[in-house]
Every structure is written in structure tokens, then in C-alpha cells.
Backbone of each chain as ProteinMPNN parsed JSONL, in Angstrom:
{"seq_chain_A": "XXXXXXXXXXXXXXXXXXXXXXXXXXXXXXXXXXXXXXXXXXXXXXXXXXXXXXXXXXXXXXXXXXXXXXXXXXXXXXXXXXXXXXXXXXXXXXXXXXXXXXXXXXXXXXXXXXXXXXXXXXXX", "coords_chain_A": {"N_chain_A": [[11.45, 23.754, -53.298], [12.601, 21.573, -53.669], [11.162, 19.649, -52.629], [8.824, 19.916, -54.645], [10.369, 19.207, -56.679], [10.688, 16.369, -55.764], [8.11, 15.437, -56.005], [6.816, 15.528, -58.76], [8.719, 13.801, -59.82], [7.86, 11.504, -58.949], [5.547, 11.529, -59.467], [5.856, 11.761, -62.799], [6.873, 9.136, -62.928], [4.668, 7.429, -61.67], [3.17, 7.773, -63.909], [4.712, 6.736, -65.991], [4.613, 4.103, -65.562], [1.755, 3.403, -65.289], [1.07, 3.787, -68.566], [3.08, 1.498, -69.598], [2.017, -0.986, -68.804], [-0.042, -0.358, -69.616], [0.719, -1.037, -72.48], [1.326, -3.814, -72.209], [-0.954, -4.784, -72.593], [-1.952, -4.127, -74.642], [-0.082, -4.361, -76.955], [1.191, -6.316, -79.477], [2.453, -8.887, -79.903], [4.181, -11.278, -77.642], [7.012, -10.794, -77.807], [7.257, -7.47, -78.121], [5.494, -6.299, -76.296], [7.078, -7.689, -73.907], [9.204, -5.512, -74.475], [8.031, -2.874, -73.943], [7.06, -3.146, -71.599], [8.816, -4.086, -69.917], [10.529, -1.806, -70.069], [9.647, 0.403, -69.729], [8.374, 0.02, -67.259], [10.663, -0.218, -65.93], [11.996, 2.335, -65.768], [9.901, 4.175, -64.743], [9.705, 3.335, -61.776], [12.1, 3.628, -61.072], [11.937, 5.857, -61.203], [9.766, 6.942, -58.821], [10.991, 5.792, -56.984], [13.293, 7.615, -56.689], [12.368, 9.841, -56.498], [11.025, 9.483, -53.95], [13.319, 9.286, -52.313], [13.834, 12.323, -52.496], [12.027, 13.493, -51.25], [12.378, 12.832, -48.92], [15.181, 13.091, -47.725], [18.089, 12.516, -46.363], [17.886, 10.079, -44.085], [16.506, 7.056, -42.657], [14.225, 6.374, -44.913], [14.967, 7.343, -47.466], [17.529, 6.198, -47.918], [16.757, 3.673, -48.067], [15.217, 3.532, -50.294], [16.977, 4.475, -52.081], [18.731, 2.575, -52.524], [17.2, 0.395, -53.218], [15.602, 1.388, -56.033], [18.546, 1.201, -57.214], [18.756, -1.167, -57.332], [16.122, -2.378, -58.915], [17.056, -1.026, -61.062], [19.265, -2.938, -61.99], [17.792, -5.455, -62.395], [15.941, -6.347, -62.946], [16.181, -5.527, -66.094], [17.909, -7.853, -66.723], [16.893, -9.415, -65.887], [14.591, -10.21, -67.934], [15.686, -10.422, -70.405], [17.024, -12.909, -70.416], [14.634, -13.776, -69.719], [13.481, -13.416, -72.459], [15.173, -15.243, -74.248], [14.507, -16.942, -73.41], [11.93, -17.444, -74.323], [12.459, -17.281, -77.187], [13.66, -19.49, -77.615], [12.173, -21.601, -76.627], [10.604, -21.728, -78.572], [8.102, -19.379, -79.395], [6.06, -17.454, -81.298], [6.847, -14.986, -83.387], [5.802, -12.254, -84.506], [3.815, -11.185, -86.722], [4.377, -8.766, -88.533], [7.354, -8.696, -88.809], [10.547, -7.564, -88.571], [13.326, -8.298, -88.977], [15.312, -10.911, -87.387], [17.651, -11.545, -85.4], [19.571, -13.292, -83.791], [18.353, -16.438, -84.638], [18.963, -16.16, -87.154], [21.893, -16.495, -86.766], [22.155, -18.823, -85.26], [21.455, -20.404, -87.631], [19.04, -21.686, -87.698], [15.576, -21.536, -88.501], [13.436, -18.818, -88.671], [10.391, -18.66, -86.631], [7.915, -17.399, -87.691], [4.712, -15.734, -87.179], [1.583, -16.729, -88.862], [-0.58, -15.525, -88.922], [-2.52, -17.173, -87.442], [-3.483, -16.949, -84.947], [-4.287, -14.435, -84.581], [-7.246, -14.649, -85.226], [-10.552, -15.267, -83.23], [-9.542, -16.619, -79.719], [-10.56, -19.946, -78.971], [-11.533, -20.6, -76.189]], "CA_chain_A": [[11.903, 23.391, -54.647], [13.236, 19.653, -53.335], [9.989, 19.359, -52.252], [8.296, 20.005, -56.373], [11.416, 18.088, -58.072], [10.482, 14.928, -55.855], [6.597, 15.008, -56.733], [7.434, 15.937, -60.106], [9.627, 12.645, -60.31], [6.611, 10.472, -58.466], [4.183, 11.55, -60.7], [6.185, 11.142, -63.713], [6.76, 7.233, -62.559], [3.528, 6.8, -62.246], [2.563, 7.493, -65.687], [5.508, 5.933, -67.505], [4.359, 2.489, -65.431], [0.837, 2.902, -66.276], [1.773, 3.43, -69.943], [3.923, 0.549, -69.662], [0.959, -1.776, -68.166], [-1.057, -0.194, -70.835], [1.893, -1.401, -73.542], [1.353, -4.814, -71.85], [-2.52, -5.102, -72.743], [-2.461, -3.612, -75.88], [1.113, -4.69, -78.325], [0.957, -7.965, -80.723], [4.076, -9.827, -80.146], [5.371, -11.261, -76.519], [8.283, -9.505, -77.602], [6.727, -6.002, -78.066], [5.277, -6.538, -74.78], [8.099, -7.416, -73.082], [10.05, -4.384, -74.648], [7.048, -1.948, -73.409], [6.251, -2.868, -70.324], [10.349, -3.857, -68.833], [11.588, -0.14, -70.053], [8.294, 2.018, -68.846], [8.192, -0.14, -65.457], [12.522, 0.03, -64.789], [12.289, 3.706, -65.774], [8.51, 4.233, -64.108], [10.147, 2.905, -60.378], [13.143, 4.467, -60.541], [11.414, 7.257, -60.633], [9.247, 6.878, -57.997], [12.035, 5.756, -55.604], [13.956, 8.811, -56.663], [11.115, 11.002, -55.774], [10.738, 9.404, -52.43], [14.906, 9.648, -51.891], [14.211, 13.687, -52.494], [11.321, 14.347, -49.991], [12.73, 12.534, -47.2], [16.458, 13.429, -47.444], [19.477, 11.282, -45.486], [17.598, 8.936, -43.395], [16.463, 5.358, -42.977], [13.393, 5.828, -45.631], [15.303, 7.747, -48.276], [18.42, 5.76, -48.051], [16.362, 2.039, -48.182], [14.947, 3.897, -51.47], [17.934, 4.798, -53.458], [18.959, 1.496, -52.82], [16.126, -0.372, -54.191], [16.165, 1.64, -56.99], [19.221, 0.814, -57.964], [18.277, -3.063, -57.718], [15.372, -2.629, -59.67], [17.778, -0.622, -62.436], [19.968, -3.531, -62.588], [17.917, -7.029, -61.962], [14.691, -5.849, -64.12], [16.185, -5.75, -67.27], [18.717, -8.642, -66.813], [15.507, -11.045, -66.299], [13.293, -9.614, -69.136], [16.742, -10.427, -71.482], [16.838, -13.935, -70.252], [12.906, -14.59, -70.514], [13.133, -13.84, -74.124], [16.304, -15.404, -74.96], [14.075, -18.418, -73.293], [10.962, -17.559, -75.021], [12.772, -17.696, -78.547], [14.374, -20.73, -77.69], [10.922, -22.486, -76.746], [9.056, -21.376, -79.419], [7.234, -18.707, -79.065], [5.768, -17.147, -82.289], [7.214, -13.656, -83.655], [4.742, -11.184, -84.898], [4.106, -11.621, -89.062], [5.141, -7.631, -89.371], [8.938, -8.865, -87.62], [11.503, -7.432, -90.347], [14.872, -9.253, -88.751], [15.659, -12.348, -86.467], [19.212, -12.234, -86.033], [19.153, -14.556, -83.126], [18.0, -16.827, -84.819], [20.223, -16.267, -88.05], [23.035, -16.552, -85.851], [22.271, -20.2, -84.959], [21.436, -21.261, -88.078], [17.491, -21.822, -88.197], [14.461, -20.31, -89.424], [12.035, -18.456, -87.744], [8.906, -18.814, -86.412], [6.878, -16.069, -87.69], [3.372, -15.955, -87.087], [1.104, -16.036, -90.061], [-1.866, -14.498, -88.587], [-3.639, -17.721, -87.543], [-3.086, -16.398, -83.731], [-5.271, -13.514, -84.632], [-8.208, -14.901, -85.185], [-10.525, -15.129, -81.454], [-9.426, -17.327, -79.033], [-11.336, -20.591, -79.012], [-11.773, -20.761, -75.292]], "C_chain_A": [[12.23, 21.9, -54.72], [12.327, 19.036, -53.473], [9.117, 19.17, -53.775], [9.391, 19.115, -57.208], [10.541, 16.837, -57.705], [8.763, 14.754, -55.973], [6.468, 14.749, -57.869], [7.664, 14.796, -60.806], [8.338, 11.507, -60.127], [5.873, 10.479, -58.888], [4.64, 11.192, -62.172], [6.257, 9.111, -63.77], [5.996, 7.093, -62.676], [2.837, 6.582, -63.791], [3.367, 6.891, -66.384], [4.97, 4.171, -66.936], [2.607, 2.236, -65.608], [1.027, 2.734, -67.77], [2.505, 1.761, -69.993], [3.109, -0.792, -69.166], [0.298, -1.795, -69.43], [-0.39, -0.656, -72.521], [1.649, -3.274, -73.406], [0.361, -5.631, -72.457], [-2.231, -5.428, -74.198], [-1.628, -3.733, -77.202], [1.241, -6.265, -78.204], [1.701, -8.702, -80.367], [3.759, -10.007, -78.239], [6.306, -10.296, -76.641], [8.236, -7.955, -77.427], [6.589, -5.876, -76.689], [6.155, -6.666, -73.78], [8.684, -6.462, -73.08], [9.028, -3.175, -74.226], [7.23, -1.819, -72.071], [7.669, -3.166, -69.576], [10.728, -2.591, -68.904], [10.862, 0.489, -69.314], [8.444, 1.582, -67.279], [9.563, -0.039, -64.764], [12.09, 1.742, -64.624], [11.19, 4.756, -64.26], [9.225, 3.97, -62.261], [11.306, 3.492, -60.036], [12.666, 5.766, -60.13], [11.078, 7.754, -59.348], [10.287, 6.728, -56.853], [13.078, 6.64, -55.885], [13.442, 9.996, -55.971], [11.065, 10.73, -54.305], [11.998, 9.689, -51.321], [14.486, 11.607, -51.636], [13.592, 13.983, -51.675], [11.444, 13.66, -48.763], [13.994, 12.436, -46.868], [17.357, 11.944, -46.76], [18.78, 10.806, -44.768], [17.236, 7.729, -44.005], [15.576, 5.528, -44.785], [13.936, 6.28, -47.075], [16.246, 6.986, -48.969], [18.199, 4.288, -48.62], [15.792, 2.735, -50.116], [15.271, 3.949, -52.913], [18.417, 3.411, -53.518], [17.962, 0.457, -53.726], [16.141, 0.282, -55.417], [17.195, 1.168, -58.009], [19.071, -0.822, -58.238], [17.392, -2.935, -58.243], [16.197, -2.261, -60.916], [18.396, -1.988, -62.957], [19.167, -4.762, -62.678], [16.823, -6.909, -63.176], [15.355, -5.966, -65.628], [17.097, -6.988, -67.65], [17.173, -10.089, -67.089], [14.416, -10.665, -67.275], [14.339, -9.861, -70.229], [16.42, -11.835, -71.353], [15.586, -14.268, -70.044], [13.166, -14.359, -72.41], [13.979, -14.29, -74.921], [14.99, -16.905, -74.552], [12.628, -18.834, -73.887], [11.1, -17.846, -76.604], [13.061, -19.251, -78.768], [13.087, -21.913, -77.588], [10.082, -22.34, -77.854], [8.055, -20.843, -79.553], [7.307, -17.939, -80.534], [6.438, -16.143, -82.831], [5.81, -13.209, -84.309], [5.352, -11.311, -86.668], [4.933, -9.99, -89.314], [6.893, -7.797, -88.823], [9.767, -8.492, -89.145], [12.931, -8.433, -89.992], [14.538, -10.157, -87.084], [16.97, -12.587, -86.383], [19.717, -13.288, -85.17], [19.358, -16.099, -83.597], [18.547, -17.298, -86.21], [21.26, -16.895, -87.482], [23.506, -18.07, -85.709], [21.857, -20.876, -85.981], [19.882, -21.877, -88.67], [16.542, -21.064, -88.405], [13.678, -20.05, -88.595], [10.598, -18.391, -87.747], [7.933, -17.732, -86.449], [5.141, -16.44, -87.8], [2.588, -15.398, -88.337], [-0.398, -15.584, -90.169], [-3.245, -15.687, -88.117], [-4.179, -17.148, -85.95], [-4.515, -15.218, -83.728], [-6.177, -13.374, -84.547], [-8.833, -14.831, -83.582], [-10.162, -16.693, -80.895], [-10.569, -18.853, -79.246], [-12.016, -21.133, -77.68], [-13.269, -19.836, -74.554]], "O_chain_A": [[12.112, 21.194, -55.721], [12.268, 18.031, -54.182], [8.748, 18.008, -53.942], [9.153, 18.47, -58.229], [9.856, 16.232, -58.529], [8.369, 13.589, -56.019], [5.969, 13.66, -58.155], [7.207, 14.533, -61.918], [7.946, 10.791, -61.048], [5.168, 9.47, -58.908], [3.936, 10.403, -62.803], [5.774, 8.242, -64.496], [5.751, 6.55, -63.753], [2.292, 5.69, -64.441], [2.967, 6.419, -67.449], [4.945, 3.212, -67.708], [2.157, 1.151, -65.976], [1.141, 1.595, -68.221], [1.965, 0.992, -70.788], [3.829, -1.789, -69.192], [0.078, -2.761, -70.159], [-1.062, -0.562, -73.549], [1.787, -3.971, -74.411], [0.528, -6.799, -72.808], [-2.244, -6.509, -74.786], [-2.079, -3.397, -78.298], [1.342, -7.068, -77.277], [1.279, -9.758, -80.839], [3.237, -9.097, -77.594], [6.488, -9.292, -75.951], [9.021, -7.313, -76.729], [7.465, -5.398, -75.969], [6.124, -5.905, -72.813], [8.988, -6.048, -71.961], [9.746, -2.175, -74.249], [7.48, -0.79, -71.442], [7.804, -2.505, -68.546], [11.269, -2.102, -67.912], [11.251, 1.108, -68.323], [8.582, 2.347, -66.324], [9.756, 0.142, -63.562], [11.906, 2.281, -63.533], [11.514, 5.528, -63.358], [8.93, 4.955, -61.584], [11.567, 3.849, -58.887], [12.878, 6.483, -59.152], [11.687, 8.645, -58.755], [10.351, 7.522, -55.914], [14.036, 6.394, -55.152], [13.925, 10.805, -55.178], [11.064, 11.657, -53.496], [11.944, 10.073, -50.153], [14.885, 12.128, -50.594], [14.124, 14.814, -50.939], [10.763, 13.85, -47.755], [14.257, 11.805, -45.845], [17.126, 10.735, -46.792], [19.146, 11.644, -43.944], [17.408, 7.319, -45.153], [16.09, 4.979, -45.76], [13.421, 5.654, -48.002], [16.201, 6.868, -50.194], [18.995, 3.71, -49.36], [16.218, 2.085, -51.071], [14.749, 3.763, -54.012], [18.542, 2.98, -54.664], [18.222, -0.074, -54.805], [16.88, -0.349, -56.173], [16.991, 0.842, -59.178], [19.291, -1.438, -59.281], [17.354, -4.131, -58.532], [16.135, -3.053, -61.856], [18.192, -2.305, -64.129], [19.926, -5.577, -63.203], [17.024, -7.437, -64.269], [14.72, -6.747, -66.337], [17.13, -7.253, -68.852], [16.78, -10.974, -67.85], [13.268, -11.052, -67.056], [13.875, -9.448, -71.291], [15.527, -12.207, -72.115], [15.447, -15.469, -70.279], [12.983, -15.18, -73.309], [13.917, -14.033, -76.123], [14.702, -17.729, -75.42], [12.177, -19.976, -73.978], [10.238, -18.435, -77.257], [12.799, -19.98, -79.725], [13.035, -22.906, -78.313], [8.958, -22.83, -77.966], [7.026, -21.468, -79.81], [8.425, -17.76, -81.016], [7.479, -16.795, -82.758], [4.882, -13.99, -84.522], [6.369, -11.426, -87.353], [5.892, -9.901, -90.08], [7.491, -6.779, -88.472], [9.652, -8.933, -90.289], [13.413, -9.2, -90.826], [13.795, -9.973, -86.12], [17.543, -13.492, -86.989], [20.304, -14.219, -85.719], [20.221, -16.852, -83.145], [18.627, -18.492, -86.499], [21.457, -18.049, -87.861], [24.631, -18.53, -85.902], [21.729, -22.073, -85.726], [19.669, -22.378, -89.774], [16.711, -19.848, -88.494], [13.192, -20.856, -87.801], [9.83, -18.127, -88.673], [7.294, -17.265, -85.506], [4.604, -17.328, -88.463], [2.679, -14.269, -88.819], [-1.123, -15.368, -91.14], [-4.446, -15.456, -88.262], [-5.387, -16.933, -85.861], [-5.491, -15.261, -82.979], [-6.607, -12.362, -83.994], [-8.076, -14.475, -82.678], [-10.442, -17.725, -81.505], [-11.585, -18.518, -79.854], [-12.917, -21.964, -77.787], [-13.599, -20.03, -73.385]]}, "seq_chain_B": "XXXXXXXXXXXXXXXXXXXXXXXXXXXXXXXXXXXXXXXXXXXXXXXXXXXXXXXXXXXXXXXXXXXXXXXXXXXXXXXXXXXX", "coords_chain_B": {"N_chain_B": [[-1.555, 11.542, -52.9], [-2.951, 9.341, -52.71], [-4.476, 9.305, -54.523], [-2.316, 8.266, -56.689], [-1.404, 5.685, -55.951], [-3.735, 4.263, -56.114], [-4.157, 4.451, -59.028], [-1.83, 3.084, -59.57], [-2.531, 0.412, -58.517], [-4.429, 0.075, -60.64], [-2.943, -0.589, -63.066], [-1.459, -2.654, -61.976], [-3.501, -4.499, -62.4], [-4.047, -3.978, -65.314], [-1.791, -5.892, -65.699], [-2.751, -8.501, -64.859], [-4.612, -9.381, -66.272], [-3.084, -9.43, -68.572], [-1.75, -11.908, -67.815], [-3.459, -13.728, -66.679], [-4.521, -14.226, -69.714], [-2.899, -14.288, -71.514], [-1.455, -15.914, -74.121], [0.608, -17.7, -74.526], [3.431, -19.102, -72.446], [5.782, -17.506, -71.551], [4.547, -14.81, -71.579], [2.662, -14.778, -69.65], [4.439, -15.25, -67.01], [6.721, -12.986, -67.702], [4.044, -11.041, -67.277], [3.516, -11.352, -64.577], [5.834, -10.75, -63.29], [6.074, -7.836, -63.861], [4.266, -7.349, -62.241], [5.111, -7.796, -59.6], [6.758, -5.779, -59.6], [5.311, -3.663, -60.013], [4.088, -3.465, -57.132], [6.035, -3.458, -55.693], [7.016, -0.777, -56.411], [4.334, 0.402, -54.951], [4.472, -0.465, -51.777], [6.302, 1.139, -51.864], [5.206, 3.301, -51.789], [3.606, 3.727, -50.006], [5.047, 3.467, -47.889], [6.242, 5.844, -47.733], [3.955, 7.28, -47.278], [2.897, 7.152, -45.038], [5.257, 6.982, -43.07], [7.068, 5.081, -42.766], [9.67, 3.007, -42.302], [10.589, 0.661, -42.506], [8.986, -0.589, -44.245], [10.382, -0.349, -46.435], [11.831, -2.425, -46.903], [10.545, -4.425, -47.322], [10.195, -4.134, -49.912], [12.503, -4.414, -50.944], [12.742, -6.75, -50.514], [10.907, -7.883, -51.996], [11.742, -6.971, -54.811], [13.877, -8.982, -55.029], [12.753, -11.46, -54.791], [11.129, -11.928, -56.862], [12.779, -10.919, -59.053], [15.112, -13.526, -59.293], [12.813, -15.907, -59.429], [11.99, -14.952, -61.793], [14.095, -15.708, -63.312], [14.838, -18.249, -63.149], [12.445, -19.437, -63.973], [13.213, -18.697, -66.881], [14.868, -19.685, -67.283], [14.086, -22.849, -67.173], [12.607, -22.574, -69.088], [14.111, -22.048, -71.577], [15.299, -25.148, -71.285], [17.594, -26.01, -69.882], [19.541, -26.87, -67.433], [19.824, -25.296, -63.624], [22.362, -24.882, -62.96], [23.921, -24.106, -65.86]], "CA_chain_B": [[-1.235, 10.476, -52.733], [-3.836, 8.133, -52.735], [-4.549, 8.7, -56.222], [-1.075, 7.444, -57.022], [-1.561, 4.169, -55.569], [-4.793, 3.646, -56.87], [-3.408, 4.409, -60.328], [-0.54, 1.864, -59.62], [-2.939, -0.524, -58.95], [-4.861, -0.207, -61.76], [-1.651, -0.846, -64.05], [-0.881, -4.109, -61.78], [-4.942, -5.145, -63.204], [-4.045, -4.424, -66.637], [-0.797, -7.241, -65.899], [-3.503, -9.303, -64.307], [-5.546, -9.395, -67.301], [-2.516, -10.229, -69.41], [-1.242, -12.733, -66.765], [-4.571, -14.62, -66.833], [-5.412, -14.397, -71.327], [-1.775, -14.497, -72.464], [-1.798, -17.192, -75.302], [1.827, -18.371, -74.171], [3.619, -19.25, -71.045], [6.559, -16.58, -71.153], [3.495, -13.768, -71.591], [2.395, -14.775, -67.711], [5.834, -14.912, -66.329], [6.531, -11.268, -67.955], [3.02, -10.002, -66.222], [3.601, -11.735, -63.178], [6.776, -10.448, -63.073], [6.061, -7.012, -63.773], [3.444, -7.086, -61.32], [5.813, -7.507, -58.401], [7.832, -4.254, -59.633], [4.438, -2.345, -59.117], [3.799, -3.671, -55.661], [7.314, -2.689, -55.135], [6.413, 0.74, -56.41], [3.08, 0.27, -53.916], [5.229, -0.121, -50.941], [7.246, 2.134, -51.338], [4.919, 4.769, -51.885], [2.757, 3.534, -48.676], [5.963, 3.745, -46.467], [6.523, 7.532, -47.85], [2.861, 8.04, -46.531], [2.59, 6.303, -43.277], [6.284, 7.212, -42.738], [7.436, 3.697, -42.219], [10.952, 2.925, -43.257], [10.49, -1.128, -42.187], [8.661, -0.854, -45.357], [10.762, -0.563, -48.191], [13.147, -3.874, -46.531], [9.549, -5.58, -47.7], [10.043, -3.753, -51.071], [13.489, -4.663, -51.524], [12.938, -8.507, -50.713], [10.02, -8.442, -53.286], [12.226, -7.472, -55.818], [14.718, -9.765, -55.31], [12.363, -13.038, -55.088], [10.785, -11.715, -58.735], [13.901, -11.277, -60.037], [14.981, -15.294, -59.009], [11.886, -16.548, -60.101], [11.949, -15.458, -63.423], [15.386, -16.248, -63.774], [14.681, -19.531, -62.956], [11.612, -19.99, -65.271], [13.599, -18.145, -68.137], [16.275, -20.988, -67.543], [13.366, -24.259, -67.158], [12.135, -22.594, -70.626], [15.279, -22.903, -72.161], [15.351, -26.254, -71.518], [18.482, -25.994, -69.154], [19.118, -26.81, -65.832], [19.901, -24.599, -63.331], [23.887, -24.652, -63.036], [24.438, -24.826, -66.081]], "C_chain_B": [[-1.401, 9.259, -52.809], [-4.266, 7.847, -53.857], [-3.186, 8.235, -56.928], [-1.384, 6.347, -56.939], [-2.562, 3.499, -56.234], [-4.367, 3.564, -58.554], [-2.666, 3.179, -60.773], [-1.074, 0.344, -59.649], [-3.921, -1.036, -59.842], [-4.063, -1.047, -62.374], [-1.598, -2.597, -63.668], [-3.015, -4.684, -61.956], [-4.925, -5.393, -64.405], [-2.878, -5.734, -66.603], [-1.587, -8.694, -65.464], [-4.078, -10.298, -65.495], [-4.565, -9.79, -68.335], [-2.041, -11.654, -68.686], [-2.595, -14.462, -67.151], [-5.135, -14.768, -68.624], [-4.084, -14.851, -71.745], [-1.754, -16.306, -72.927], [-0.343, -17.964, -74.868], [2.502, -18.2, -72.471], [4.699, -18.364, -70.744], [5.215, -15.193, -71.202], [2.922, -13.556, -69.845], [3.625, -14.723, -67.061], [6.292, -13.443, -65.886], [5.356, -10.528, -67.111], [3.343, -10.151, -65.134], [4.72, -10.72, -62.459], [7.066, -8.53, -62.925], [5.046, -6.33, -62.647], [3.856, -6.714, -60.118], [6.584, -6.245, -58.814], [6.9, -3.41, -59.35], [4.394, -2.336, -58.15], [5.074, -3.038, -55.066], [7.067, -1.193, -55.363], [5.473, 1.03, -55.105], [3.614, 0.848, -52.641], [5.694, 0.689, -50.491], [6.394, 3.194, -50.987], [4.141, 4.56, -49.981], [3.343, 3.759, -47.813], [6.275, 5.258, -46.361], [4.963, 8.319, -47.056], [3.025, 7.529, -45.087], [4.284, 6.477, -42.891], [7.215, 6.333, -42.034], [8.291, 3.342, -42.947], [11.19, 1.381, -43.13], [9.76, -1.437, -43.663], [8.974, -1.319, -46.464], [11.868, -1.681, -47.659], [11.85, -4.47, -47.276], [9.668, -5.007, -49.302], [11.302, -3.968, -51.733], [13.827, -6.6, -51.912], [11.344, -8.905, -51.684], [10.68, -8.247, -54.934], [13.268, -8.616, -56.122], [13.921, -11.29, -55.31], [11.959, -12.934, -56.441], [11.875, -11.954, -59.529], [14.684, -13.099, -59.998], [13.914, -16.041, -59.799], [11.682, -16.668, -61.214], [13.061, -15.606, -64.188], [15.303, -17.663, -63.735], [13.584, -20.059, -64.157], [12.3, -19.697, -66.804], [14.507, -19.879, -68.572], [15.031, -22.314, -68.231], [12.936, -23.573, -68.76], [13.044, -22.761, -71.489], [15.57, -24.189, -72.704], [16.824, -26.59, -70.92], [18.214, -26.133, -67.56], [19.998, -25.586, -64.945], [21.776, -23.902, -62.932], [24.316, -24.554, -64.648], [24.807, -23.296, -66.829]], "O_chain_B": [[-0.607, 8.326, -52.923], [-4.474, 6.728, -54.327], [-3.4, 7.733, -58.032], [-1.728, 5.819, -57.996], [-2.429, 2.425, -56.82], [-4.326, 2.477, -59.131], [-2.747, 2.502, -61.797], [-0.609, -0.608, -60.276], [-4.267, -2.216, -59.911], [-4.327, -2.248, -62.323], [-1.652, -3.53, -64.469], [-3.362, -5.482, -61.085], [-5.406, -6.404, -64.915], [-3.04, -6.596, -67.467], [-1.102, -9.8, -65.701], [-4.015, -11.523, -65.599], [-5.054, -10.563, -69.16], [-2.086, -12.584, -69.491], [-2.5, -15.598, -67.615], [-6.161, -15.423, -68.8], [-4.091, -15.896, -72.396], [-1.944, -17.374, -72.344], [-0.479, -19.179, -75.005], [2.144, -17.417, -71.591], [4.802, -18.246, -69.523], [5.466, -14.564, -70.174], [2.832, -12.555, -69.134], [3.666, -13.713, -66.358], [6.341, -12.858, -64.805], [5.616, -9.576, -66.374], [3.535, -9.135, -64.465], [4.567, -10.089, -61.413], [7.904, -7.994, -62.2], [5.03, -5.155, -62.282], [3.408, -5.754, -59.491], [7.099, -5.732, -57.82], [7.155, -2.451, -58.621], [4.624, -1.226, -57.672], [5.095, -2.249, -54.122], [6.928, -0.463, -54.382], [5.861, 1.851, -54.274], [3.476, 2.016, -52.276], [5.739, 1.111, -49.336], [6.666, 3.959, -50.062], [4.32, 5.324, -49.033], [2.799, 4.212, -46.806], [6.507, 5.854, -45.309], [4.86, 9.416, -46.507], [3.502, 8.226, -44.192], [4.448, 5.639, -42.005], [7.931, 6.603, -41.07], [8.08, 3.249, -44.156], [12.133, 0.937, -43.785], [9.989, -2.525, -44.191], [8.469, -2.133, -47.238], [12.929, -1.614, -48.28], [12.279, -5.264, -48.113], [8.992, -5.738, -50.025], [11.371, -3.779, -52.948], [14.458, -7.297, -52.707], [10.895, -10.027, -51.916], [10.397, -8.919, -55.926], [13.462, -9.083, -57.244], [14.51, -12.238, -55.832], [12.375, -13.776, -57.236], [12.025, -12.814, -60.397], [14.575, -13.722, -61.055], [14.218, -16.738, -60.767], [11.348, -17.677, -61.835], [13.1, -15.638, -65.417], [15.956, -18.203, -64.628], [13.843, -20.883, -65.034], [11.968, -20.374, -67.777], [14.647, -20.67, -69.505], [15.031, -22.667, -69.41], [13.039, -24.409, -69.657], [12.871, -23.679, -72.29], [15.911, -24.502, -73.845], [17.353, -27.538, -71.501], [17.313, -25.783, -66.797], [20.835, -24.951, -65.586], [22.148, -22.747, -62.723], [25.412, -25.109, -64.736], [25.74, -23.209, -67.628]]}, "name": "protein", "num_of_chains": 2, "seq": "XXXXXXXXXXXXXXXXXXXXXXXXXXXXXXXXXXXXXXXXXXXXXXXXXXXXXXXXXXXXXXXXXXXXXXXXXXXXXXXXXXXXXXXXXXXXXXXXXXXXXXXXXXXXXXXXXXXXXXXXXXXXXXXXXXXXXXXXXXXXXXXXXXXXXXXXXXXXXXXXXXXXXXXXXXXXXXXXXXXXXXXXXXXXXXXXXXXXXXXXXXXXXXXX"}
């Protein structure tokens, strides 16, 4: 039964961090993107190193597991906060459907919404 | 098992592929960055097969240089230095 939870868990990971790859490719914004692919890949790894904690019990490989884990829970979303506090701040476009900016209220200036020239193809 | 991994590294192809097109310079950071959390996934799973627990020390010091790194670029984009 230990044995089916932690596959269970390792297979779920995998698919929430493809998804979350596949969130990467495929949503409009930086910001979308970032909010896709940091949640699916914290959630996606925990998993996985939960799963690997259950089928190898109290030793070295289980124990190095849960630990990592928990450092991916906490460091992963701390630096995916601070990239886009530093991507707003440089100038990085918003997506034209963006309904609020409060950010950006907050301090006072206007935002940089994209008005679809972006869209067009690449010129490279 | 092996289709896991292969899976996983699909995923770190699609970050590749944003890594290398993304129209802005936080867009590569973000792939890059998420790239090392698969490899960390990778690892791990490779040490659960091959039953090698020296492994996941290489999976714990890949997340912690990712996480640095793009703490550090988050900051230089800012436009801050690094104490501050």
C-alpha cells in the first residue's frame, strides 16, 4: 500500500511538471508563465521527492529527499516573487487582456500594457 | 521508471525552447531557472533507481545555486545592488 501511495505521488509530479513546462511554452504574458510553470514545478517536485521519501522509508535516500523537498517548497517560490517584482520594475510588458496592476498603482505610475504589437511574428 | 525521466526531460526541452525564443530577459532566467528544478527532479529520481543516496547531496546543491542565481539576476534587474 506504501509501496502504490509513493508511485501514485511520482507519477502525479510528473504530470503537474510537464503541465507546468507545457504552461511555460504556451501562456502570453511573462507573468502567466511565471505563475504556471513556478506552482506546477514547486508542487510537481514535491511530489516526486515525497514519493521517493515513501518507497525507501528512514534511511540516507529517503531522508536527503524530504529534505530537498522542503528547500525546493520554500526557495522556488521566494525567487519567482523577486524575478517579477524585478521584471515589473525593468519593464517588461503586461499582457493587453491584464484587468489590474496594483503594483504599479501603489507607486504611482502607469502601466505598461502591451498593445498587441508583440504579437505580430518575430522579426528574427 | 525510465519513462518518468524521459518525460521529465522532455518538460526541461519545452524550458529550453522558451529559454532560447523568450522575447525578454526575465523569460530566460524563469526557464533557466525552472530547468534546474527538473534536473533536480532527474536526480533524484536516478538515485531512487540506481539506489544511490550520494545523489540527491548533487540535487540539493543544484537547488540551492538556482535559487542564488536568480536571486541575484532578479536583484541586477531591479537595478539594485546586491546588499542593498
Amino acid at each position: 500500500m506504501t509501496s502504490f501511495i509513493g508511485w501514485a505521488s511520482i507519477v502525479v509530479g510528473v504530470g503537474f511538471t510537464l503541465l507546468g513546462c507545457l504552461g511555460l511554452v504556451r501562456f502570453p504574458d511573462l507573468y502567466n508563465r511565471m505563475q504556471a510553470a513556478t506552482k506546477c514545478v514547486t508542487l510537481g517536485t514535491c511530489g516526486i521527492m515525497f514519493g521517493i521519501f515513501l518507497l525507501s522509508g528512514f534511511n540516507a535516500l529517503g531522508i536527503k529527499a524530504l529534505v530537498c523537498a522542503v528547500f525546493v517548497l520554500i526557495t522556488v517560490p521566494v525567487a519567482a516573487h523577486a524575478l517579477g517584482r524585478g521584471a515589473l520594475v525593468f519593464g517588461v510588458k503586461l499582457w493587453k487582456g491584464t484587468v489590474k496592476d496594483q503594483f504599479t498603482e501603489d507607486r504611482g505610475g502607469e502601466s505598461i500594457v502591451d498593445t498587441g504589437a508583440a504579437d505580430k511574428p518575430e522579426e528574427t | 521508471m525510465t519513462i518518468l525521466i524521459v518525460i521529465l526531460a522532455g518538460g526541461a526541452f519545452f524550458c529550453l525552447y522558451r529559454a532560447l525564443k523568450g522575447p525578454s530577459i526575465p523569460d530566460r532566467v524563469i526557464a533557466v531557472d525552472i530547468m534546474s528544478v527538473i534536473f533536480t527532479s532527474i536526480t533524484a529520481l536516478v538515485a531512487l533507481k540506481y539506489k544511490l543516496a550520494y545523489l540527491l547531496d548533487l540535487s540539493i546543491a543544484l537547488a540551492i545555486i538556482s535559487f542564488v542565481g536568480t536571486l541575484a539576476l532578479a536583484k541586477y534587474l531591479e537595478g539594485r545592488s546586491l546588499d542593498d
